[in-house]
PDB file of N, CA, C and O in Angstrom:
ATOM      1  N   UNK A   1     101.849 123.465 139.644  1.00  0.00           N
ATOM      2  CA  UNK A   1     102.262 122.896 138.403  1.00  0.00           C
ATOM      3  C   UNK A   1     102.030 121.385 138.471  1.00  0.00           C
ATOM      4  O   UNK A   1     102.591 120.750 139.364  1.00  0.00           O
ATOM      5  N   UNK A   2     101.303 120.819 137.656  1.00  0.00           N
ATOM      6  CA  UNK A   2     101.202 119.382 137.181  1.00  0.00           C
ATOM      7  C   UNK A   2     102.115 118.816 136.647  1.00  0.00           C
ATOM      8  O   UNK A   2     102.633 119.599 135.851  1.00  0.00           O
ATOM      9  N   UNK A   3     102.737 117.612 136.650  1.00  0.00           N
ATOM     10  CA  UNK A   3     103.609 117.066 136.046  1.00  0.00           C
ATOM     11  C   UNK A   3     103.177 116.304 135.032  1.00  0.00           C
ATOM     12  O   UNK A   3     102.130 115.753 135.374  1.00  0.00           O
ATOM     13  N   UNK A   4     103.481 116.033 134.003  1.00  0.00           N
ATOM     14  CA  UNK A   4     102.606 115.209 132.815  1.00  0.00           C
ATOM     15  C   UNK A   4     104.143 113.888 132.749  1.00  0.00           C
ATOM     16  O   UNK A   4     105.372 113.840 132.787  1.00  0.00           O
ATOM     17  N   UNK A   5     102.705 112.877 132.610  1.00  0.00           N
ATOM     18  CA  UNK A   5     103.271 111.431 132.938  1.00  0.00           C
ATOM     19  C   UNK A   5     103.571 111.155 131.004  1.00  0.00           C
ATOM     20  O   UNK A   5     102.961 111.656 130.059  1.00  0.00           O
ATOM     21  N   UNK A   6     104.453 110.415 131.006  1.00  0.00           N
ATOM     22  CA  UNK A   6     104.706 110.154 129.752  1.00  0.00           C
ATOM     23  C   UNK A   6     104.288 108.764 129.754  1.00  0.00           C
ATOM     24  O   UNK A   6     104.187 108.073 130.768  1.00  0.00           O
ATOM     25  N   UNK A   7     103.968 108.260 128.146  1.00  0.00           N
ATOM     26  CA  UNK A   7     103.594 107.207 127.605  1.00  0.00           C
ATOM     27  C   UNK A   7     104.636 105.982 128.382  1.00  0.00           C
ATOM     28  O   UNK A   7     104.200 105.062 129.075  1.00  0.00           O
ATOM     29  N   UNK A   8     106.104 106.235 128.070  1.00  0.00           N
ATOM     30  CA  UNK A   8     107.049 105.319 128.926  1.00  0.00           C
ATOM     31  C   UNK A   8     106.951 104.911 130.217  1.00  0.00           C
ATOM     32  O   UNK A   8     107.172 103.782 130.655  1.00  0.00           O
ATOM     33  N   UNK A   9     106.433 106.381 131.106  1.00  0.00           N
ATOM     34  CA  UNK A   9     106.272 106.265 132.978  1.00  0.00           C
ATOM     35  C   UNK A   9     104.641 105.270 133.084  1.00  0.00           C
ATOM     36  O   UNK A   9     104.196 105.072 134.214  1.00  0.00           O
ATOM     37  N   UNK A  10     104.047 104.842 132.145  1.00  0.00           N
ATOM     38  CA  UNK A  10     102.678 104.524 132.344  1.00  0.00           C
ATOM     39  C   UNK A  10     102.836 103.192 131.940  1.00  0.00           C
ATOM     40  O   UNK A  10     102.014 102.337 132.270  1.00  0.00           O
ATOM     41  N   UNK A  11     104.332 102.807 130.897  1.00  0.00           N
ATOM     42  CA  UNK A  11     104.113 101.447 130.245  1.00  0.00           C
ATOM     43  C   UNK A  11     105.270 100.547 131.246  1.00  0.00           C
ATOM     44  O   UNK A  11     105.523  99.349 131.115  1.00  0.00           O
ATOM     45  N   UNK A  12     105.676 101.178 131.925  1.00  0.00           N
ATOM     46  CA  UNK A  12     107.438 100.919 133.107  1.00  0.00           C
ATOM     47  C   UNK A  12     106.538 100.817 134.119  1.00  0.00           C
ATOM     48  O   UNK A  12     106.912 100.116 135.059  1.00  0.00           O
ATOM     49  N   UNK A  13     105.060 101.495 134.233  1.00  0.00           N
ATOM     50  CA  UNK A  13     104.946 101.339 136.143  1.00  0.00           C
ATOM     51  C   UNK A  13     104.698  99.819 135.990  1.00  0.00           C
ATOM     52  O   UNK A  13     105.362  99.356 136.918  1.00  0.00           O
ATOM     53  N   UNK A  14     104.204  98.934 135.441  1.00  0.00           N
ATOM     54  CA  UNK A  14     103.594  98.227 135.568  1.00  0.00           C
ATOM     55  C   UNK A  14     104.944  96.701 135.018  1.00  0.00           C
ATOM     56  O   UNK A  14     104.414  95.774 134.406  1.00  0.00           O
ATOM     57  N   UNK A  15     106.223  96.605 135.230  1.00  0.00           N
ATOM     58  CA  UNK A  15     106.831  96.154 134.586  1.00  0.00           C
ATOM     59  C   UNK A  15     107.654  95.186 135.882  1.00  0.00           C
ATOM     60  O   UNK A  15     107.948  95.561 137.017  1.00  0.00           O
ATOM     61  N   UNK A  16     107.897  93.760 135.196  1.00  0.00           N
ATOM     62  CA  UNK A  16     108.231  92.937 135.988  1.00  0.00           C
ATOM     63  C   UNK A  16     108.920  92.866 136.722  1.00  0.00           C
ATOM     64  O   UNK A  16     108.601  92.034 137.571  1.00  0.00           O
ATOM     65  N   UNK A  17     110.058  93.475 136.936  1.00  0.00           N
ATOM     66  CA  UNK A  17     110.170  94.056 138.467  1.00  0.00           C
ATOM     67  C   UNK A  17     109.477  94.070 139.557  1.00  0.00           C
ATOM     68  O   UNK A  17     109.617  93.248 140.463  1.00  0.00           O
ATOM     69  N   UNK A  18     108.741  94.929 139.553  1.00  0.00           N
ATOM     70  CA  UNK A  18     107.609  95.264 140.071  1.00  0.00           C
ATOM     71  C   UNK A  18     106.524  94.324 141.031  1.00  0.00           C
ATOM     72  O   UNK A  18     105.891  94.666 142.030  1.00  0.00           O
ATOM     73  N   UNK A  19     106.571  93.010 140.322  1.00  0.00           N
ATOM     74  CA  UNK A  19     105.727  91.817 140.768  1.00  0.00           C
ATOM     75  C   UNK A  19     106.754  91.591 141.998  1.00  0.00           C
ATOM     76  O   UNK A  19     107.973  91.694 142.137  1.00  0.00           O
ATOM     77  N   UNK A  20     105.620  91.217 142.855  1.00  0.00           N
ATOM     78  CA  UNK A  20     106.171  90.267 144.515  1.00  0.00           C
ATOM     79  C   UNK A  20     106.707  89.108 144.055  1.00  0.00           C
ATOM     80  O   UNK A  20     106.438  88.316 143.151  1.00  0.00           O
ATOM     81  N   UNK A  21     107.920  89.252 145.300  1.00  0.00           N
ATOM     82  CA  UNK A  21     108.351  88.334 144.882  1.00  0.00           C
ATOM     83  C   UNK A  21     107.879  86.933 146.158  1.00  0.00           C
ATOM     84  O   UNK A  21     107.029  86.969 147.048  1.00  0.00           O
ATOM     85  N   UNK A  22     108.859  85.775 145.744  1.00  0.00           N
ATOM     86  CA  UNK A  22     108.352  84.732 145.915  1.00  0.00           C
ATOM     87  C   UNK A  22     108.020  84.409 147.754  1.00  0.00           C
ATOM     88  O   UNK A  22     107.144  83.660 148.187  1.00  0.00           O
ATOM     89  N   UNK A  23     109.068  85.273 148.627  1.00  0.00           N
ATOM     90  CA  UNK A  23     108.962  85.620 149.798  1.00  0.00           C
ATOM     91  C   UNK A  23     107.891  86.027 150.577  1.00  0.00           C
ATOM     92  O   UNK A  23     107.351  85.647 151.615  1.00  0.00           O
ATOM     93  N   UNK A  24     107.691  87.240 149.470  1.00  0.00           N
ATOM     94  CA  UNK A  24     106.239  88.080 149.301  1.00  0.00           C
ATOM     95  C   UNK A  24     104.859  87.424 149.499  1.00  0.00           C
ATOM     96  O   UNK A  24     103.859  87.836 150.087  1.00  0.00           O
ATOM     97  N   UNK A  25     105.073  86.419 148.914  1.00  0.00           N
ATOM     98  CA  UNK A  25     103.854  85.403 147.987  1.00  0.00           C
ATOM     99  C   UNK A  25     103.827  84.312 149.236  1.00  0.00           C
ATOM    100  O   UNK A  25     102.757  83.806 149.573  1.00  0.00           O
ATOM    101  N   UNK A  26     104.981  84.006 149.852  1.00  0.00           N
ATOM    102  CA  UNK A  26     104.823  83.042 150.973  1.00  0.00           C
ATOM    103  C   UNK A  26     104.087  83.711 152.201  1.00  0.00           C
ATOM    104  O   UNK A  26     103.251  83.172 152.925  1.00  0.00           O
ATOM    105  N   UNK A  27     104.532  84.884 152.276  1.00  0.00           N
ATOM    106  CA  UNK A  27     103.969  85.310 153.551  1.00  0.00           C
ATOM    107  C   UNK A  27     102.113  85.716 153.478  1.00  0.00           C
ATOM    108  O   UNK A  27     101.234  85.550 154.323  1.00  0.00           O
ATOM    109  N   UNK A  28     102.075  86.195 152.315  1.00  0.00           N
ATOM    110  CA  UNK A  28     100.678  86.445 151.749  1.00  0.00           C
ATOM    111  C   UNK A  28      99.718  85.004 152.120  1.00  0.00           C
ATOM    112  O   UNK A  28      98.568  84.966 152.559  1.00  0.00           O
ATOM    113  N   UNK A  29     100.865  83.590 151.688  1.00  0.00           N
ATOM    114  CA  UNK A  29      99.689  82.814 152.013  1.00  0.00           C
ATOM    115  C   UNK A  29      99.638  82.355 153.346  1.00  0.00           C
ATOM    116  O   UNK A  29      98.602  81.802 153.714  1.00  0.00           O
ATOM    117  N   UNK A  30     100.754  82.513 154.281  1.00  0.00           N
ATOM    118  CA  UNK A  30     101.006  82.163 155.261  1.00  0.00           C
ATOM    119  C   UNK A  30      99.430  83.640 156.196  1.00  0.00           C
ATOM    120  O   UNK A  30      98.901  83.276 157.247  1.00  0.00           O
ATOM    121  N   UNK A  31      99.175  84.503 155.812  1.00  0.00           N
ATOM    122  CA  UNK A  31      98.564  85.398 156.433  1.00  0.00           C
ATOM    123  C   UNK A  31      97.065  85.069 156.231  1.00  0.00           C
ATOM    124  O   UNK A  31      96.220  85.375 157.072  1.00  0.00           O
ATOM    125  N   UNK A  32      96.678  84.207 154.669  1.00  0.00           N
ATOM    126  CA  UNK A  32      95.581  84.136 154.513  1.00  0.00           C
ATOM    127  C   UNK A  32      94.180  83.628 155.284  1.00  0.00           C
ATOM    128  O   UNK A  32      93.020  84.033 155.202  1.00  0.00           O
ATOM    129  N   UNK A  33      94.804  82.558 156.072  1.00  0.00           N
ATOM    130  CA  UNK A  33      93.647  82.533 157.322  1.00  0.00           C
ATOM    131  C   UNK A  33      93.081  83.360 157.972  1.00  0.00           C
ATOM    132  O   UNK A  33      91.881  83.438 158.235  1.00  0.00           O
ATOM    133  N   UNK A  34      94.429  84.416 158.437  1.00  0.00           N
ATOM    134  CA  UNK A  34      93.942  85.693 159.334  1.00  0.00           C
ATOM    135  C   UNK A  34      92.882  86.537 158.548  1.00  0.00           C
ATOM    136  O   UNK A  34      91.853  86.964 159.071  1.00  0.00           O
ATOM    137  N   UNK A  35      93.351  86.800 156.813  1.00  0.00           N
ATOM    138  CA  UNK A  35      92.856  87.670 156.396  1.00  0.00           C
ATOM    139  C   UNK A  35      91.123  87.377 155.658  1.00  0.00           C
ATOM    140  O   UNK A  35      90.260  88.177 155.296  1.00  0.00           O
ATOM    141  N   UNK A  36      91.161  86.129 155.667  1.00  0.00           N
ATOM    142  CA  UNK A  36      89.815  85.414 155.893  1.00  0.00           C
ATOM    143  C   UNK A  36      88.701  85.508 156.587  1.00  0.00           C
ATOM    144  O   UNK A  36      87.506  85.741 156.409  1.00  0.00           O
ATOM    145  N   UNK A  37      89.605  85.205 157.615  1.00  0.00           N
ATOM    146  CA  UNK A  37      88.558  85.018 158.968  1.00  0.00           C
ATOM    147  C   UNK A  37      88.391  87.107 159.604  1.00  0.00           C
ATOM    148  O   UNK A  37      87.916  87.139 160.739  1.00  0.00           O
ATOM    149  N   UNK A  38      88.588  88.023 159.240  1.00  0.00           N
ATOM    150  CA  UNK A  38      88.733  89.106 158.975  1.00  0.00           C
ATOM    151  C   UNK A  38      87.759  90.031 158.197  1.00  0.00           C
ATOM    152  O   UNK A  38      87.348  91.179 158.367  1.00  0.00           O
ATOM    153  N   UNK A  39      87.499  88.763 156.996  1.00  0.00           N
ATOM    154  CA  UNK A  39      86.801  89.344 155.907  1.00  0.00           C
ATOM    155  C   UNK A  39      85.402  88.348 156.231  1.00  0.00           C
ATOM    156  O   UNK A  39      84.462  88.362 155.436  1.00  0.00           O
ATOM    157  N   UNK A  40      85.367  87.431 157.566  1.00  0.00           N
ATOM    158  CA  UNK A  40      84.235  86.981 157.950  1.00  0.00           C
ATOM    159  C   UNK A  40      83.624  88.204 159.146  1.00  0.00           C
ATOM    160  O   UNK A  40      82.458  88.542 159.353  1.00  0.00           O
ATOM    161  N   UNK A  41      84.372  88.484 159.530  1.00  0.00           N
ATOM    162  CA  UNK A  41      84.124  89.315 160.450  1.00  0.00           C
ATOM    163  C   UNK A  41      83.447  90.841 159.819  1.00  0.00           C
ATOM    164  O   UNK A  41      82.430  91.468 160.117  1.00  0.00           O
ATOM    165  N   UNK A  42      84.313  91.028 159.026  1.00  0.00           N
ATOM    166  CA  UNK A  42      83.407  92.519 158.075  1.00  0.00           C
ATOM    167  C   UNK A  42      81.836  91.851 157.932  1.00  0.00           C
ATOM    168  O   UNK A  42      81.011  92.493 158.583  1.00  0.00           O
ATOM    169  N   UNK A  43      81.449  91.033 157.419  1.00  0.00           N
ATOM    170  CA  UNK A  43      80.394  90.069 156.869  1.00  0.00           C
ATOM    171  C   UNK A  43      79.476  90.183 157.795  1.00  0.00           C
ATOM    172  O   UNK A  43      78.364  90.688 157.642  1.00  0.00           O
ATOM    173  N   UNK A  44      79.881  89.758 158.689  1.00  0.00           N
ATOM    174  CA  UNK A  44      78.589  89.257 160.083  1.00  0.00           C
ATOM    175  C   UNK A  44      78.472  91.016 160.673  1.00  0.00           C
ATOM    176  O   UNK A  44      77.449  91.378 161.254  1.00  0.00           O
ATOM    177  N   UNK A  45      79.519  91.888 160.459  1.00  0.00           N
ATOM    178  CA  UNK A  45      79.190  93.383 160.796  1.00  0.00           C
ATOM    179  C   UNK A  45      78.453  94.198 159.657  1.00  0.00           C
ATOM    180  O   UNK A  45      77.813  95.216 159.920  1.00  0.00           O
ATOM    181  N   UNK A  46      78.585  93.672 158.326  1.00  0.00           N
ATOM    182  CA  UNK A  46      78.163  94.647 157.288  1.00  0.00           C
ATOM    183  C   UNK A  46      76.141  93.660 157.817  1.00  0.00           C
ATOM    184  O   UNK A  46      75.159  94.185 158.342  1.00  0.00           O
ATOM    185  N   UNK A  47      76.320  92.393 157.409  1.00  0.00           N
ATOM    186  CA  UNK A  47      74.638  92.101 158.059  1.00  0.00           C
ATOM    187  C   UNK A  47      74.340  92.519 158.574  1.00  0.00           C
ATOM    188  O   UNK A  47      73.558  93.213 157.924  1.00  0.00           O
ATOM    189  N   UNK A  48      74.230  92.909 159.939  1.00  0.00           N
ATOM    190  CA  UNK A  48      73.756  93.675 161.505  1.00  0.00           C
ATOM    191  C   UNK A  48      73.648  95.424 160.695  1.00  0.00           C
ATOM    192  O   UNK A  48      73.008  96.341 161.211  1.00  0.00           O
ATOM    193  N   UNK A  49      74.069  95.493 159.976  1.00  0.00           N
ATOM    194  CA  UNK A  49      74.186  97.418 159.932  1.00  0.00           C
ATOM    195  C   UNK A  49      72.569  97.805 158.879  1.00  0.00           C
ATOM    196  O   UNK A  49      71.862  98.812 158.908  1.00  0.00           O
ATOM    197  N   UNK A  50      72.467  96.783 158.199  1.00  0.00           N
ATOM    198  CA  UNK A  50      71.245  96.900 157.827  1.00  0.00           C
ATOM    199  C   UNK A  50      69.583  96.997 158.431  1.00  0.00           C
ATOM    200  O   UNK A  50      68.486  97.418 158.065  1.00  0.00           O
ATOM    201  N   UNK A  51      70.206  96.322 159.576  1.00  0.00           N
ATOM    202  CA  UNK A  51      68.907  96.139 160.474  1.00  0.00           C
ATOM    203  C   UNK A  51      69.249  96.127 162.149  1.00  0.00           C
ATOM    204  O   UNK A  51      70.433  95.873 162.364  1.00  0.00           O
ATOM    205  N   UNK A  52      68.561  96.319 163.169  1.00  0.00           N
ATOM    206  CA  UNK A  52      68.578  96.342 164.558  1.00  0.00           C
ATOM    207  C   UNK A  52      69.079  95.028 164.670  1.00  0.00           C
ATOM    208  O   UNK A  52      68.279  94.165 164.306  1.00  0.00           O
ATOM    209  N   UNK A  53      70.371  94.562 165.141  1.00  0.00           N
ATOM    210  CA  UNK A  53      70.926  93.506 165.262  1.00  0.00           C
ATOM    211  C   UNK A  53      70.100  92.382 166.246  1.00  0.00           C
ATOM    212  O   UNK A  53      69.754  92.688 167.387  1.00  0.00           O
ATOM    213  N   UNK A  54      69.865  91.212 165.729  1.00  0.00           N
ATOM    214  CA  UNK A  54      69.350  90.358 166.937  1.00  0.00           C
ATOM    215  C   UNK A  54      70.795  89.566 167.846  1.00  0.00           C
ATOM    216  O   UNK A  54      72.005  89.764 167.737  1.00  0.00           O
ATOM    217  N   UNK A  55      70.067  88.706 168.662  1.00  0.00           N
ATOM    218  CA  UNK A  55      70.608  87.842 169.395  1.00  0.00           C
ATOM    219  C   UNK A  55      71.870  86.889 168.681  1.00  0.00           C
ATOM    220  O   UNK A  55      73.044  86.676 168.984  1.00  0.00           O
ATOM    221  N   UNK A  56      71.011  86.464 167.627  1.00  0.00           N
ATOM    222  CA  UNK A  56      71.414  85.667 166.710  1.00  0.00           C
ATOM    223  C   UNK A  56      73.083  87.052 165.925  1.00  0.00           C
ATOM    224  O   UNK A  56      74.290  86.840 166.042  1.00  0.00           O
ATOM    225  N   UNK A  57      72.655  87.828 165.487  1.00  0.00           N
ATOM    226  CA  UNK A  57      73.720  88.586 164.652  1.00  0.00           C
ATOM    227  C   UNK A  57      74.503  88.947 166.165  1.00  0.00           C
ATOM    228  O   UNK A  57      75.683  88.633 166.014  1.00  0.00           O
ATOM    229  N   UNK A  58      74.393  89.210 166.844  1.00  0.00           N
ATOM    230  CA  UNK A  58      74.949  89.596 168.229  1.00  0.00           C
ATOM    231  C   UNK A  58      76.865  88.382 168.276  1.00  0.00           C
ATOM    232  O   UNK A  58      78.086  88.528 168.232  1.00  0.00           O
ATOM    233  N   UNK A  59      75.609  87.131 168.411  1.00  0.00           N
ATOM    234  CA  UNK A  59      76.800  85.801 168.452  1.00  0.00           C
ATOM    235  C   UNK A  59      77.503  85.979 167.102  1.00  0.00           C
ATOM    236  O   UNK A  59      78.679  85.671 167.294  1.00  0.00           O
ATOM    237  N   UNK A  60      77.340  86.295 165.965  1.00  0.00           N
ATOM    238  CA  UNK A  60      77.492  85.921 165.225  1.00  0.00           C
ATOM    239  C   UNK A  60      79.174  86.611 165.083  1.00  0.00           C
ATOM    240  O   UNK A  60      80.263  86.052 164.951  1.00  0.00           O
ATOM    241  N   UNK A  61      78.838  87.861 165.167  1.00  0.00           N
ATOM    242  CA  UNK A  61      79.592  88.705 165.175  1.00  0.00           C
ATOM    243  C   UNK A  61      80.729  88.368 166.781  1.00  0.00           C
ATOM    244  O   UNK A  61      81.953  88.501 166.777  1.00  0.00           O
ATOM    245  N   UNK A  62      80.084  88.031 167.713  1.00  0.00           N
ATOM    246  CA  UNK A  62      81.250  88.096 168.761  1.00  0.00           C
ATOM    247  C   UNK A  62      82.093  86.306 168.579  1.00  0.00           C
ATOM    248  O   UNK A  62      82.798  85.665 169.359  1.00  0.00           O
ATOM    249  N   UNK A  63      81.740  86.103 167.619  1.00  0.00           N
ATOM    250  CA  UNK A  63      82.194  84.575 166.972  1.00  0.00           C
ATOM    251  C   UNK A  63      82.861  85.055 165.909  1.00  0.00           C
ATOM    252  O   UNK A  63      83.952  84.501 165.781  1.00  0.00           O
ATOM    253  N   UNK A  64      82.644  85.815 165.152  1.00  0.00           N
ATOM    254  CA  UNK A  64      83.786  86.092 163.845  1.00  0.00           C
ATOM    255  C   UNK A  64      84.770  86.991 164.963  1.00  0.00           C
ATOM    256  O   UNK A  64      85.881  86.464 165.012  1.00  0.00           O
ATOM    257  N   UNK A  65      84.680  88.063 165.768  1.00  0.00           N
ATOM    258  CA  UNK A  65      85.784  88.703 166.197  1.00  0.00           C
ATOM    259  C   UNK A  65      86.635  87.791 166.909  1.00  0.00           C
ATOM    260  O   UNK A  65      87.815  88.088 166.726  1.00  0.00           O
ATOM    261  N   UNK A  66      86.433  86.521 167.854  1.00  0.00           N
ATOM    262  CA  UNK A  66      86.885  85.635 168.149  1.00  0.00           C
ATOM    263  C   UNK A  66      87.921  84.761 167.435  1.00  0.00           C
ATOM    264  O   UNK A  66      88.910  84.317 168.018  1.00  0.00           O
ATOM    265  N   UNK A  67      87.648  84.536 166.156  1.00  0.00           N
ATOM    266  CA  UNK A  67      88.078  83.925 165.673  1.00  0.00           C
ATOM    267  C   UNK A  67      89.604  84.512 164.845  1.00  0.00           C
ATOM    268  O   UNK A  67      90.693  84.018 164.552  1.00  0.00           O
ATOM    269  N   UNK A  68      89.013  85.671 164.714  1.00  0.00           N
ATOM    270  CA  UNK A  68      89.567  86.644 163.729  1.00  0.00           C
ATOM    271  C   UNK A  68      90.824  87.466 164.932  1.00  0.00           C
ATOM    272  O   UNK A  68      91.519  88.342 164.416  1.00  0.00           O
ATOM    273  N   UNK A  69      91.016  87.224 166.147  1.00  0.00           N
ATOM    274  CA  UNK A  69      91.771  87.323 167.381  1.00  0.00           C
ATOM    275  C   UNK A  69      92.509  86.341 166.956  1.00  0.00           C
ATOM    276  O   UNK A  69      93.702  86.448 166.672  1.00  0.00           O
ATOM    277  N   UNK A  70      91.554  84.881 166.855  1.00  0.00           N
ATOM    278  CA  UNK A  70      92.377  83.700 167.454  1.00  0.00           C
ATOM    279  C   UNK A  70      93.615  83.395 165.743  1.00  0.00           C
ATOM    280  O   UNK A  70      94.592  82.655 165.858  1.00  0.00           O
ATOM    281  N   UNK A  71      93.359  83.948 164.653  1.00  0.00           N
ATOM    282  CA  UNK A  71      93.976  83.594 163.471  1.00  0.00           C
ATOM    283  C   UNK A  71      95.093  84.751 163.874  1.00  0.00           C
ATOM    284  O   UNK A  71      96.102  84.106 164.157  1.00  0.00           O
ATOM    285  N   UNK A  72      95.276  85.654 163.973  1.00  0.00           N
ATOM    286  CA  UNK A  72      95.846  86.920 164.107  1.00  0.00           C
ATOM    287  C   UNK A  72      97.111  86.255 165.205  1.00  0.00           C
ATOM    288  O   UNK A  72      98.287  86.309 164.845  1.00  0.00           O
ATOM    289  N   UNK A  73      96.768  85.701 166.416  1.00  0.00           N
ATOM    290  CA  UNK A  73      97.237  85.464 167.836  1.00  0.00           C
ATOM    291  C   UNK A  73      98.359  84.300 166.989  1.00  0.00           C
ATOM    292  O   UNK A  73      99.575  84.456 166.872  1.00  0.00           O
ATOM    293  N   UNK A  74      97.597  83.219 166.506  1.00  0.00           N
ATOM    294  CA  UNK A  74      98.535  82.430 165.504  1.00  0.00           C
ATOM    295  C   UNK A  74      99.360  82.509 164.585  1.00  0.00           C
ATOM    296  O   UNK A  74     100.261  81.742 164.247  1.00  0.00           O
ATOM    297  N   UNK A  75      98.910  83.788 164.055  1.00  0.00           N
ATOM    298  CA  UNK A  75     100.088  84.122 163.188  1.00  0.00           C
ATOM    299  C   UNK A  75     100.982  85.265 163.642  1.00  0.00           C
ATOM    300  O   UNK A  75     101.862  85.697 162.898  1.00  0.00           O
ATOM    301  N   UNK A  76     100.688  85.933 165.280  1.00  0.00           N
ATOM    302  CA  UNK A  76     102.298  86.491 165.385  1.00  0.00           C
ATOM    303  C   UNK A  76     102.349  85.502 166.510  1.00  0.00           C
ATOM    304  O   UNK A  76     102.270  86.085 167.592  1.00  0.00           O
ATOM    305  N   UNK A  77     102.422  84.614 166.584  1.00  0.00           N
ATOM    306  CA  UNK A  77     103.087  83.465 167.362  1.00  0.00           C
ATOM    307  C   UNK A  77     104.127  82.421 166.686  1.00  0.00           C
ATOM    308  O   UNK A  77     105.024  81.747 167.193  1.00  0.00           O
ATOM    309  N   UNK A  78     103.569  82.567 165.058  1.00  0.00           N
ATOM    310  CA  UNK A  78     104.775  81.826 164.352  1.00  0.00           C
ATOM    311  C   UNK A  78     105.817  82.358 164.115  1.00  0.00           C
ATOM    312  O   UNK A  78     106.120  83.527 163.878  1.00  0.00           O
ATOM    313  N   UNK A  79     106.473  81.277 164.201  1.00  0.00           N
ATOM    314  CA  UNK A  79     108.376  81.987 163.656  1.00  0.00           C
ATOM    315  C   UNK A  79     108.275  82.582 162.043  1.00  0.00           C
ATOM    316  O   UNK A  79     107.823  81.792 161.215  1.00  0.00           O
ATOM    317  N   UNK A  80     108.647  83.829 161.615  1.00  0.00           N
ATOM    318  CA  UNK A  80     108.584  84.177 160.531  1.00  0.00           C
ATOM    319  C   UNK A  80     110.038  84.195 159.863  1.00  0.00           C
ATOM    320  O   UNK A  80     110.831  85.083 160.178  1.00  0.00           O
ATOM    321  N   UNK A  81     110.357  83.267 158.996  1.00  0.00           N
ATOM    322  CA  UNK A  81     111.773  82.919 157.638  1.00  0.00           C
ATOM    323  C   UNK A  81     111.986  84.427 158.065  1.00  0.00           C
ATOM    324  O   UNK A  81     111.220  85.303 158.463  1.00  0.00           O
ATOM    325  N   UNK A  82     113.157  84.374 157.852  1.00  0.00           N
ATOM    326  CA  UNK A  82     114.216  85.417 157.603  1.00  0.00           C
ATOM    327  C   UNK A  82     114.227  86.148 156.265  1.00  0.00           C
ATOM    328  O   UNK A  82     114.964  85.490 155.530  1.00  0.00           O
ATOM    329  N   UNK A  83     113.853  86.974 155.754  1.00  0.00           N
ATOM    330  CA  UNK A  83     113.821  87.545 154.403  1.00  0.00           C
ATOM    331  C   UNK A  83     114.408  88.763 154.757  1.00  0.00           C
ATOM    332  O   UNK A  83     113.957  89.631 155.504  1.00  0.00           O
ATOM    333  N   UNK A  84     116.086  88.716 153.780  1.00  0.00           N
ATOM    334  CA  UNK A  84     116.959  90.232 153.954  1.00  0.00           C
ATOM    335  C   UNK A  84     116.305  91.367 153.370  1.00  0.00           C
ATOM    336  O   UNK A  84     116.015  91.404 152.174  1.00  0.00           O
ATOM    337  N   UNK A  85     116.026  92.449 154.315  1.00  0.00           N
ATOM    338  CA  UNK A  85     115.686  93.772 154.264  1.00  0.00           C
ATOM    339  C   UNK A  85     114.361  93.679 154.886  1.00  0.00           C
ATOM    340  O   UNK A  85     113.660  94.680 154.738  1.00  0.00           O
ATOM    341  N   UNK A  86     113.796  92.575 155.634  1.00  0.00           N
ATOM    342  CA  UNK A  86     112.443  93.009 156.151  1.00  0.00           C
ATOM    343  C   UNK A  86     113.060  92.691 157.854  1.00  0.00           C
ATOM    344  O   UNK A  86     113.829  91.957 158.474  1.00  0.00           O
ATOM    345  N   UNK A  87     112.096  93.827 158.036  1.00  0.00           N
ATOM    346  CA  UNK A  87     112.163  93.727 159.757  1.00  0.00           C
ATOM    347  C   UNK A  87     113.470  94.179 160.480  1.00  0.00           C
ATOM    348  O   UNK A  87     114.470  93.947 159.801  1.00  0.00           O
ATOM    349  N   UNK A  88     113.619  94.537 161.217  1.00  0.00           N
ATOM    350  CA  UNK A  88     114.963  94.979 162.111  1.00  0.00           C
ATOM    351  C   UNK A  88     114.836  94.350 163.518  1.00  0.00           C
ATOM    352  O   UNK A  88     115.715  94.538 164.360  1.00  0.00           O
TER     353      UNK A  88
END
């Protein structure tokens, strides 16, 4: 049996509540280096998959995973604010 979504459950999912809040939004930017240097790393791996990787894509790639360690290593090394109900 399917459940049929009503006009109300479709116009409520999306309702301000709902939005992150400002905690949310700090930690998001506090992560964004990591998630950067991450999305450099997909980059220098999605290049190489097209073709027999050289020397050159070789470094390239063991330089984005490097980096993408070293943002990661920094950010669970920082002290993270206290926000009630996250973490135990």
């Amino acid at each position: 049996m399917n459940p049929i979504v009503t006009v109300q459950d479709a116009v409520t999912a999306f309702a301000d509540f709902m939005e992150p809040t400002a905690a949310e939004l700090d930690a998001i930017d506090r992560e964004m280096p990591a998630i950067e240097a991450d999305i450099d790393l997909l980059d220098a791996q999605i290049i190489a998959l097209d073709r027999t990787p050289t020397e050159l894509d070789t470094r390239r790639i063991r330089r984005a995973r490097s980096v993408a360690l070293a943002m990661r290593l920094a950010l669970a090394n920082q002290v993270a604010p206290l926000v009630p109900g996250v973490g135990a």
